[in-house]
C-alpha positions in Angstrom: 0.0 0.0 0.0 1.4 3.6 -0.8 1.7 6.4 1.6 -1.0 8.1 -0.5 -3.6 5.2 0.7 -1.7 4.3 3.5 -3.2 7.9 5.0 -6.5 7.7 3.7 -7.3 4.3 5.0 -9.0 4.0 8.1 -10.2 1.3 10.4 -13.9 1.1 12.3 -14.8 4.4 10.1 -13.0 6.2 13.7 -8.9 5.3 13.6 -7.3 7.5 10.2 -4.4 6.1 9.8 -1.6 8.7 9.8 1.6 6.6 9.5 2.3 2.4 9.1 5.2 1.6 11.7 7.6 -1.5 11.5 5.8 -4.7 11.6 6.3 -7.0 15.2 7.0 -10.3 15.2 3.2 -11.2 15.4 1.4 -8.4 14.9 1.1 -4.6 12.4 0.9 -1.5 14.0 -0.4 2.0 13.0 0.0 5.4 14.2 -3.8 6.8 14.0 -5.8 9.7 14.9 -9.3 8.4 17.3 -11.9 10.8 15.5 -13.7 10.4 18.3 -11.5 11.8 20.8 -8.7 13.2 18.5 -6.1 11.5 20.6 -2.9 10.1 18.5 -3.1 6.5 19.4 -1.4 3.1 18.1 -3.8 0.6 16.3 -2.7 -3.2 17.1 -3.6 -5.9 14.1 -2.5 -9.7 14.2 0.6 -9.9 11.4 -1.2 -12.8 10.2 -4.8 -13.5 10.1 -6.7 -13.9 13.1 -7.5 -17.1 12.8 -4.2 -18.4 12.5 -3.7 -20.5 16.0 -0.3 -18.4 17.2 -1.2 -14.9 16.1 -4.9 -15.5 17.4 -3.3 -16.5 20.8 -0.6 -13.8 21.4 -3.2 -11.4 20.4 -5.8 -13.0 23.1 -3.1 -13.0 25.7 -1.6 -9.5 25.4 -5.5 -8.5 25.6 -6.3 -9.9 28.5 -3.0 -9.0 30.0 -3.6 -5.5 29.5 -7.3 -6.1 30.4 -6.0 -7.3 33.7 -2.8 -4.8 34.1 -3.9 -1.0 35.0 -0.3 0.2 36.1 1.4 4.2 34.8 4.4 2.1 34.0 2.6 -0.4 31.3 0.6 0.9 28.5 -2.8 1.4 28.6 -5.1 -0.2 26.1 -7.5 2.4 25.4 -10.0 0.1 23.3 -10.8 -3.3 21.5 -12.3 -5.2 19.1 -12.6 -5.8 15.6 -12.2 -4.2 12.6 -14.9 -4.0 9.4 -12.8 -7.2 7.8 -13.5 -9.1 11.2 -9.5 -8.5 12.2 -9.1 -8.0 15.8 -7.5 -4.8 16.9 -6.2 -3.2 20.5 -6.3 0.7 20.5 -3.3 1.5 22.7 -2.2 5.0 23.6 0.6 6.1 21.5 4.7 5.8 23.0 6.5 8.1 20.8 9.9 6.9 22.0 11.8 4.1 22.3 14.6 3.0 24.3 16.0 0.8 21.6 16.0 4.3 19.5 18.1 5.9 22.8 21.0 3.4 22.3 21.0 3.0 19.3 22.1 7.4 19.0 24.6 6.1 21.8 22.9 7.3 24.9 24.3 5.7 28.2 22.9 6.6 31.9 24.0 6.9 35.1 23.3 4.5 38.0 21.1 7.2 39.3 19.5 8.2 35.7 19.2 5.0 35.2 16.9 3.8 38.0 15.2 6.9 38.0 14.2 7.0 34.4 13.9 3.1 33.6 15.3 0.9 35.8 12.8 1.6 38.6 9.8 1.9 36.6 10.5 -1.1 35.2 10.7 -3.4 38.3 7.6 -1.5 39.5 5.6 -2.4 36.2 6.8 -6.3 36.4 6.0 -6.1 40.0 2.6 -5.3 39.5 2.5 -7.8 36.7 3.8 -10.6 38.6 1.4 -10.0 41.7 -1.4 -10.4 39.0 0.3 -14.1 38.5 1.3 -12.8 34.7 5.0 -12.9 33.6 5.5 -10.6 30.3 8.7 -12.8 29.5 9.4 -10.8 26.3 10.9 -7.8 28.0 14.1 -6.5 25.1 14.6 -2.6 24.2 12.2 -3.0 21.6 9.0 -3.3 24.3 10.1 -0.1 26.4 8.8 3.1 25.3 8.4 6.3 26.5 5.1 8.5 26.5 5.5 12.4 25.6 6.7 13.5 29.3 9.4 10.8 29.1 7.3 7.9 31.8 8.5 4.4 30.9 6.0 2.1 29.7 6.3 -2.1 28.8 4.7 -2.6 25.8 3.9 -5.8 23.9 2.1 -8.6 26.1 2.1 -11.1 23.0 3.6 -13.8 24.8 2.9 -13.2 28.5 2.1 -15.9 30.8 -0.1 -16.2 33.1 0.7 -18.3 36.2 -2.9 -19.6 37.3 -3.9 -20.6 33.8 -3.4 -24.0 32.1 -0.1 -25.7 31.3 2.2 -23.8 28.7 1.8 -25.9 25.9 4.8 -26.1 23.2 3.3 -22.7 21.6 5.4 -19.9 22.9 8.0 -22.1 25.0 10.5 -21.2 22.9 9.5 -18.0 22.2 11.7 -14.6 23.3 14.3 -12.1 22.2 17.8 -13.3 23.0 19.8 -12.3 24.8 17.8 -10.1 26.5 15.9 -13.2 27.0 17.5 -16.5 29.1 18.4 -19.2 26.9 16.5 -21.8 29.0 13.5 -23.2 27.9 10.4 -21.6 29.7 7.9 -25.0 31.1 6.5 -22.4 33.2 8.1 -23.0 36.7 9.8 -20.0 36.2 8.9 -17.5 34.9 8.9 -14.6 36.3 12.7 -15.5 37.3 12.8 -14.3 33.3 11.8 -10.9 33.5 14.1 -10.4 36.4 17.0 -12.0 34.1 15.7 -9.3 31.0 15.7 -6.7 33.7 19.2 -7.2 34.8 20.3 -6.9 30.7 18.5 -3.8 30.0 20.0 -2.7 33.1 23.6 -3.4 31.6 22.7 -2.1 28.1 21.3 1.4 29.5 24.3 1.8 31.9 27.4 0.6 29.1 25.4 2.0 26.6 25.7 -1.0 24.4 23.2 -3.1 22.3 24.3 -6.7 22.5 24.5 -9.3 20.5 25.0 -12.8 21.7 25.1 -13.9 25.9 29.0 -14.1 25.9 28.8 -10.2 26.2 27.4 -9.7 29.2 30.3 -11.6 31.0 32.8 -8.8 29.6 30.5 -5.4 30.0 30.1 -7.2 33.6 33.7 -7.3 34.3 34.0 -3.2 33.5 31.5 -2.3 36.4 32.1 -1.0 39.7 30.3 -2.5 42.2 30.3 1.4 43.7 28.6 2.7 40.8 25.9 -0.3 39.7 24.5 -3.1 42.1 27.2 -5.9 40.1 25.8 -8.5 43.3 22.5 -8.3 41.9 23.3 -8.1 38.4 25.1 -11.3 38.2 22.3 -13.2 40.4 20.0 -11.9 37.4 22.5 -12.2 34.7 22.9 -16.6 35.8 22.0 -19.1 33.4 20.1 -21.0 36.3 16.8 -19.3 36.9 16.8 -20.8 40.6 19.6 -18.4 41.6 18.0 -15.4 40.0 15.4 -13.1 42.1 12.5 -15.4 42.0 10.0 -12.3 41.1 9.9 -8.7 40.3 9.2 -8.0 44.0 12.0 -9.7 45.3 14.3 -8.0 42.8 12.9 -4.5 43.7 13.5 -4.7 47.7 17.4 -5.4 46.4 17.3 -2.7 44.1 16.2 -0.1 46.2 18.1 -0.9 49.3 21.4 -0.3 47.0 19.6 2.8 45.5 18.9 4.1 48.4 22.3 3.6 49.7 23.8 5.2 46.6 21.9 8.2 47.0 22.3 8.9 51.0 23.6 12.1 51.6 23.4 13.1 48.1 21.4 16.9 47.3 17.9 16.9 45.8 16.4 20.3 44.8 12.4 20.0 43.8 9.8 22.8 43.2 6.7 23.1 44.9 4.4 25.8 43.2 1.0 27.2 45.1 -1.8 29.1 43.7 -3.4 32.7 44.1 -5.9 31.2 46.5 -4.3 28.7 48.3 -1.3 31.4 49.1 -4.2 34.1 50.1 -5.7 31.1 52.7 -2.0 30.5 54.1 -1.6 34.2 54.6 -4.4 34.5 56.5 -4.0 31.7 58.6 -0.6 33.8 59.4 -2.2 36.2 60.4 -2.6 38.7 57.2 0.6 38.4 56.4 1.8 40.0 52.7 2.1 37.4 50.4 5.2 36.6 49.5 6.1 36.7 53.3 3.7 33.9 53.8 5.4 31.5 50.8 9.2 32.7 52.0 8.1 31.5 55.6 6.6 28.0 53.9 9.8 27.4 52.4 11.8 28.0 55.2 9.4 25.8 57.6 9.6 23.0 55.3 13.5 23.0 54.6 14.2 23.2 58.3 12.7 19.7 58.8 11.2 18.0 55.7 9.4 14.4 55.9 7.3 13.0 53.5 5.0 10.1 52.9 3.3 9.5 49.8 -0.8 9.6 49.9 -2.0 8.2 46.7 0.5 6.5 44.1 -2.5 6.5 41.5 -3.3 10.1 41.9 0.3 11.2 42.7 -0.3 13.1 45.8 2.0 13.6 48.3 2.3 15.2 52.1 5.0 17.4 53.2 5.6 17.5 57.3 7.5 20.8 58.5 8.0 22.3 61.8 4.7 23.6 61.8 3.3 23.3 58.3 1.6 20.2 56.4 1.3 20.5 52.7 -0.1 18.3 50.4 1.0 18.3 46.9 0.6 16.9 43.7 3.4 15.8 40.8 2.2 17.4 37.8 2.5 15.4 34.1 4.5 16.5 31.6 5.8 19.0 34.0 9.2 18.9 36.8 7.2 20.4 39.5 4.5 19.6 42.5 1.0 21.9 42.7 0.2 22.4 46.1 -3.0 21.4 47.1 -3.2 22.2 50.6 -1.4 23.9 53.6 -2.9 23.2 57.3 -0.9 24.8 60.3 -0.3 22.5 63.1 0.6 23.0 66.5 4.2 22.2 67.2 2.6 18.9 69.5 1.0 17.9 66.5 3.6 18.2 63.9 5.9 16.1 65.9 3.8 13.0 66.1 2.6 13.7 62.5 6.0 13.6 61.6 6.8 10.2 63.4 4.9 8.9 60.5 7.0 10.3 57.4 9.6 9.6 56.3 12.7 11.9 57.0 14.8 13.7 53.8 18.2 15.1 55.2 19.4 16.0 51.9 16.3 17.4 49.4 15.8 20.8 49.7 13.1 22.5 48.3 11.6 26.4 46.9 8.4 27.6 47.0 7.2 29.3 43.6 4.2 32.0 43.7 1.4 31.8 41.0 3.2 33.8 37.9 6.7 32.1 38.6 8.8 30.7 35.7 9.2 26.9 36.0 11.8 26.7 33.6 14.3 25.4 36.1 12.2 23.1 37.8 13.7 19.7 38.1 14.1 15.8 39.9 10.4 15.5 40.6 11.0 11.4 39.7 13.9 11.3 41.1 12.1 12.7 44.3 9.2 10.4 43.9 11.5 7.3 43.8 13.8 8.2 47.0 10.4 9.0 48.8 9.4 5.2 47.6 12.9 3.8 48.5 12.2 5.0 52.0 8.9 4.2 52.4 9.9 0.7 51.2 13.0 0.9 54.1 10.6 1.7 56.7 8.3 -0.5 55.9 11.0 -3.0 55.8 12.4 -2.1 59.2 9.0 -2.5 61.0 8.1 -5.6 59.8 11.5 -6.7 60.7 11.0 -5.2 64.6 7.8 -6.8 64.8 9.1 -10.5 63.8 12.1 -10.0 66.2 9.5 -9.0 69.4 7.0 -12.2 68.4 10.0 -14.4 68.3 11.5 -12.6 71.6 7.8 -12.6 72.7 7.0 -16.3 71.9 10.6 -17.6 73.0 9.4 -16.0 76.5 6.3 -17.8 76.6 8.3 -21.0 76.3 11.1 -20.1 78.9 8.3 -19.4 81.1 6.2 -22.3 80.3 9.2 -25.0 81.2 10.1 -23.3 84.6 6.2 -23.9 85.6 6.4 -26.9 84.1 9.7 -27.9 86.0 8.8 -26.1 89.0 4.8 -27.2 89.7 4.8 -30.4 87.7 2.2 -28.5 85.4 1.6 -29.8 81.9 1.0 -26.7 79.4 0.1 -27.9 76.0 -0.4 -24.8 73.6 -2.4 -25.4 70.1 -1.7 -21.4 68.9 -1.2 -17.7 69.5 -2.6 -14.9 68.1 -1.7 -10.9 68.9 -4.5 -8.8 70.6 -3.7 -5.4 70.7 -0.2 -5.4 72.4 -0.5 -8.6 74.1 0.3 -12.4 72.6 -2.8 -14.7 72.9 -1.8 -18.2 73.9 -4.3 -20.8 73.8 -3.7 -23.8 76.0 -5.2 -27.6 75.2 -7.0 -28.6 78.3 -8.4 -27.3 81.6 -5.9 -25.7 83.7 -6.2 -24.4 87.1 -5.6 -20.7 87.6 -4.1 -21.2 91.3 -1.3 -23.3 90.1 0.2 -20.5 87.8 2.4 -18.2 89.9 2.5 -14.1 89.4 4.2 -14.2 86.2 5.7 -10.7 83.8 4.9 -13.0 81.1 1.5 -14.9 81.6 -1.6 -13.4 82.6 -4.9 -15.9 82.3 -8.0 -14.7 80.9 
């Protein structure tokens, strides 16, 4: 078909097409204009026709994948169905960028621009994947793309797996890009131990800045990183040639990843923007006390800065709560744009702010500036890079507590069993427990059996109910 008719054709009388793209290994894909919505968007079409067995399936899978998958980091299917000629077609919003285009002009990241602009969006999309029981097992340069304001987003479900479905069949067991891909087999048992191995090689491409050919590669780009400047421990677990040593999901890989992240980043500057509007500045002036203006957002900058914590409210919405001395903002990251729109400033008493605080995660090192309505944004910058340290540390604490509260049920239950063989020594007493549950503050135990309350003695650790 000629360009001529390659413009003027146009699917479901609603998607013009406006450019045909490089064919996929199972599928066509248009650039087209919705003339319902007038939104640019990329038109999906089995290579072959539909009712040829492997081009039907991929196409079923990657539907219901994306069906299934709602996540900022995977693209979003926008609509479905079938075409005039009975064809079936996904509607997906168009990625103008893509990462195999970046290396190819030679591009090559930092540890730090790295995780903030792929790697972590990455692990977070096949984290959200894998917790849906689907493995994409396909993940190359090719399937990473970028929307307009630069967001990562894993394209192509063709060949994802899920998990809870029926066995694997010979179909797509093969199937992959090598070696972005593991040269083993895929029977299903591991899977998702796959997309942790593709991570780990886009990982190495971005931060070498190569595009590789064959698996003996890796094991010399490998040898020329620092383990100071990349996390080489984790690489190589990823990078074996048996899945069982490789992070066994997406999940598992992303606590490791952001433990050395956040490590690599401690003590190192941030600088965001926070920007606050004609009427939530005149509200925070007079909750100052009439204060001019500009006073009021010069003392909200300085309130903040002097001790900043953060946790984030809503991932979906992008919100996010800044703790000062005496000040709690809530803000929200702005698409296609470097900088947070306040939503919301409360003044709290200094009590208050403290235990709010205790909450939140604290940031030493960021530093932020408070822009008035008419500022210039121009230098705004690092709102990702913010968003992911804020995550890493939220992940950190999270960590932490779970950790402190396995430690005091062990200490807590390895009391109960000291106790429980002094009596038993001491009084001749026979305690047989079945379980223990928490109740508030205090462990449950529940005992097999009548037992006498009189032959317990006072006890710090036993109290009967």
């Amino acid at each position: 078909m000629d360009n001529e008719n390659q413009k003027a054709q146009t699917f479901c009388d609603r998607y013009k097409v406006v450019e045909t793209l490089k064919p996929g290994g199972m599928a066509r894909v248009f650039r087209v204009i919705d003339r319902d919505t007038q939104l640019t968007l990329a038109l999906k079409l089995p290579l072959a026709a539909s009712t040829e067995a492997q081009a039907s399936l991929a196409f079923h899978r990657e539907h219901e994948a994306l069906e299934e998958l709602r996540h900022p980091n995977i693209v979003q299917l926008v609509n479905s169905g079938r075409t005039e000629h009975g064809e079936l077609f996904l509607a997906l919003e168009w990625l103008p960028i893509c990462l195999s285009d970046k290396l190819a002009e030679g591009r090559r990241w930092t540890w730090e621009e790295f995780y903030t602009d792929v790697g972590a969006p990455l692990v977070l999309a096949l984290a959200a994947a894998h917790k849906r029981h689907i493995a994409h097992r396909d993940i190359k340069p090719d399937n990473l793309r970028f929307d307009e304001f630069g967001t990562l987003k894993v394209i192509d479900f063709g060949i994802a797996k899920a998990r809870a479905s029926v066995g694997l069949g010979e179909t797509f067991k093969q199937a992959g890009s090598p070696p972005y891909t593991p040269p083993e087999a895929d029977d299903g048992a591991n899977s998702f131990a796959r997309d942790t191995y593709s991570w780990a090689a886009i990982a190495l491409a971005c931060l070498t800045g190569t595009t590789f050919a064959n698996y003996d590669e890796f094991k010399h780009v490998l040898a020329t990183l620092s383990a100071r400047a990349a996390p080489l421990a984790v690489l190589q677990r990823c990078l074996s040639l048996n899945p069982l040593e490789r992070p066994a999901n997406a999940t598992d890989l992303q606590v490791q990843l952001d433990e050395f992240h956040r490590n690599f980043t401690e003590g190192r500057p941030l600088h965001i923007t926070l920007q606050i509007s004609t009427r939530d500045l005149g509200e925070l002036s007079k909750k100052l006390g009439d204060r001019r203006p500009e006073d009021s957002a010069s003392l909200l900058q300085r309130d903040l800065n002097g001790s900043i914590h953060a946790y984030i409210v809503s991932e979906d919405d992008r919100l996010v709560r800044l703790l000062g001395a005496t000040l709690d903002v809530t803000c929200k990251a702005l698409d296609g744009s470097e900088i947070f729109r306040i939503q919301s400033v409360r003044l709290l008493e200094p009590e208050r702010a403290e235990r709010e605080r205790r909450q939140a995660s604290e940031l030493r090192t960021v530093t932020l500036e408070i822009l008035g309505p008419l500022s210039p944004t121009r230098n705004a910058a690092n709102q990702r890079a913010f968003w992911l340290r804020l995550i890493t540390e939220e992940g950190h604490r999270n960590r932490e507590r779970d950790r402190m509260v396995r430690e005091m049920w062990f200490d807590c239950w390895a009391a109960v069993l000291r106790e429980k063989d002094r009596i038993q020594k001491n009084r001749r007493l026979r305690i047989s427990f079945t379980s223990i549950r928490s109740q508030g503050n205090n462990a449950v135990a529940v005992c097999e059996g009548e037992i006498n309350p009189d032959e317990f003695p006072n006890s710090l650790v036993y109290k009967l109910h």
